[in-house]
KEKE-3310 file (N, C-alpha, C; in steps of 0.2 Angstrom, whole numbers, plus 5000, padded with zeros to 4 digits):
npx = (5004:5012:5020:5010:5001:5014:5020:5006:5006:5018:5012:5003:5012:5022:5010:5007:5017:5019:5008:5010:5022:5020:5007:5003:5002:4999:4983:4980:4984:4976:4962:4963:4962:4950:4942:4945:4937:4929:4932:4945:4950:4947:4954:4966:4968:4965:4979:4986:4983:4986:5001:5005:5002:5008:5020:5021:5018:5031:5042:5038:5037:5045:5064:5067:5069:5081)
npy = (4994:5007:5009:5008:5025:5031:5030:5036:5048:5051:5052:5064:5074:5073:5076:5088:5097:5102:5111:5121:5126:5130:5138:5147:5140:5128:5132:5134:5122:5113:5120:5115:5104:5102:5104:5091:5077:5064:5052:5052:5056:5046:5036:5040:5041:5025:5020:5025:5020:5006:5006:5010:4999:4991:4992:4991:4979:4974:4980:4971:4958:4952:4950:4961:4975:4980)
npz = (5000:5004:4993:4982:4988:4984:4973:4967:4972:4965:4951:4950:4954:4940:4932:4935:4936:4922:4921:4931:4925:4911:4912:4903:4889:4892:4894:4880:4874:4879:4874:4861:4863:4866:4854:4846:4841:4851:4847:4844:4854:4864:4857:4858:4873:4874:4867:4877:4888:4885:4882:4897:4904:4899:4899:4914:4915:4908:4916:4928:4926:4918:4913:4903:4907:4918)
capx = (5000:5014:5022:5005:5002:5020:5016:5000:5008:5024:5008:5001:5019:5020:5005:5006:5024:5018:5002:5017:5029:5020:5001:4998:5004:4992:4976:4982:4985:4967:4958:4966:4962:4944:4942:4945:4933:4927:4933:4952:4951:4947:4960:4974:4967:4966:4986:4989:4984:4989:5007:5005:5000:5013:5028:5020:5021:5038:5045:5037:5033:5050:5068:5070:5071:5083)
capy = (5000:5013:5008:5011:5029:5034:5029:5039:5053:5054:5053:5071:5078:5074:5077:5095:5100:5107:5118:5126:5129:5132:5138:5149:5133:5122:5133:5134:5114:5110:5123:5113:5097:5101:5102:5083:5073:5061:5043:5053:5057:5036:5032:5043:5035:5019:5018:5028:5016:5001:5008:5009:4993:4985:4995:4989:4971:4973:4979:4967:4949:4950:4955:4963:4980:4977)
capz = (5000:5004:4984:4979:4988:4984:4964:4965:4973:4959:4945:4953:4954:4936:4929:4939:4931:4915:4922:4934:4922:4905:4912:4897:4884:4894:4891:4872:4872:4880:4868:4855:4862:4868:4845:4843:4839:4856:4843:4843:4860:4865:4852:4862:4881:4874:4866:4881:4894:4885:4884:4904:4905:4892:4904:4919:4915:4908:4925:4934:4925:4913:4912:4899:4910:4923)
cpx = (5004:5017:5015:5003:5009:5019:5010:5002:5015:5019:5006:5007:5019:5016:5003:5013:5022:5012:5006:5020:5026:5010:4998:4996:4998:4985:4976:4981:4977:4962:4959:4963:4951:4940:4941:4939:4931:4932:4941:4954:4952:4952:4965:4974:4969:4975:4988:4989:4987:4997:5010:5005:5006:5020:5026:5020:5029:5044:5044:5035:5041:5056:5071:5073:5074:5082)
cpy = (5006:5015:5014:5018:5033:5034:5035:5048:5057:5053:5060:5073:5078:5079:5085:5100:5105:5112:5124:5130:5133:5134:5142:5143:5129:5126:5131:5127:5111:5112:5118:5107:5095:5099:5097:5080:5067:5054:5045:5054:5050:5036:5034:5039:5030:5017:5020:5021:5008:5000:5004:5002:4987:4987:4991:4981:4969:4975:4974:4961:4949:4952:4958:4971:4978:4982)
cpz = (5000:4996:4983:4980:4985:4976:4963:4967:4967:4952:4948:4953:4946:4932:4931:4936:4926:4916:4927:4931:4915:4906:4905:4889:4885:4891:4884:4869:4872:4877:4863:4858:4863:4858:4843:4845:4847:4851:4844:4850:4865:4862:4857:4870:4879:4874:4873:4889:4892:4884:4892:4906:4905:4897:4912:4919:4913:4915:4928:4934:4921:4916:4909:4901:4918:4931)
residu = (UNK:UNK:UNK:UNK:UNK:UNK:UNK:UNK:UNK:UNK:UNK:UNK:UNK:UNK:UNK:UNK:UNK:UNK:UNK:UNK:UNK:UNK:UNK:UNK:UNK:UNK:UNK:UNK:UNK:UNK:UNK:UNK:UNK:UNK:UNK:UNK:UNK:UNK:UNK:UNK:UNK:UNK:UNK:UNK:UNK:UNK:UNK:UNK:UNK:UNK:UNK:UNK:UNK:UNK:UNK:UNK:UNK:UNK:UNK:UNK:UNK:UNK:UNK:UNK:UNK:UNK)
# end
């Protein structure tokens, strides 16, 4: 459990970096992205979370990351 809050706490550190350092960028980014289409919006989640997925089982079922 403390992996998994310490994990969830360095995804908010992250995901908080670029609205800190680049806030006028971000509104610019998110206007731009609110335009796409909901089917390109799914497309990008979907590869996005199967990435996560695909890296989290290579950490921790393989060795191919050591």
């Amino acid at each position: 459990m403390k992996l998994f809050i310490t994990v969830l706490g360095l995804v908010f550190v992250l995901e908080a970096i670029p609205y800190v350092l680049f806030p006028e960028a971000m509104q610019r980014w998110l206007a731009q992205i609110s335009l796409l289409p909901p089917a390109a919006l799914r497309m990008a989640g979907l590869f996005a979370l199967g990435l996560g997925v695909l890296l989290c089982y290579l950490t921790q079922r393989t060795d191919l990351i050591p």
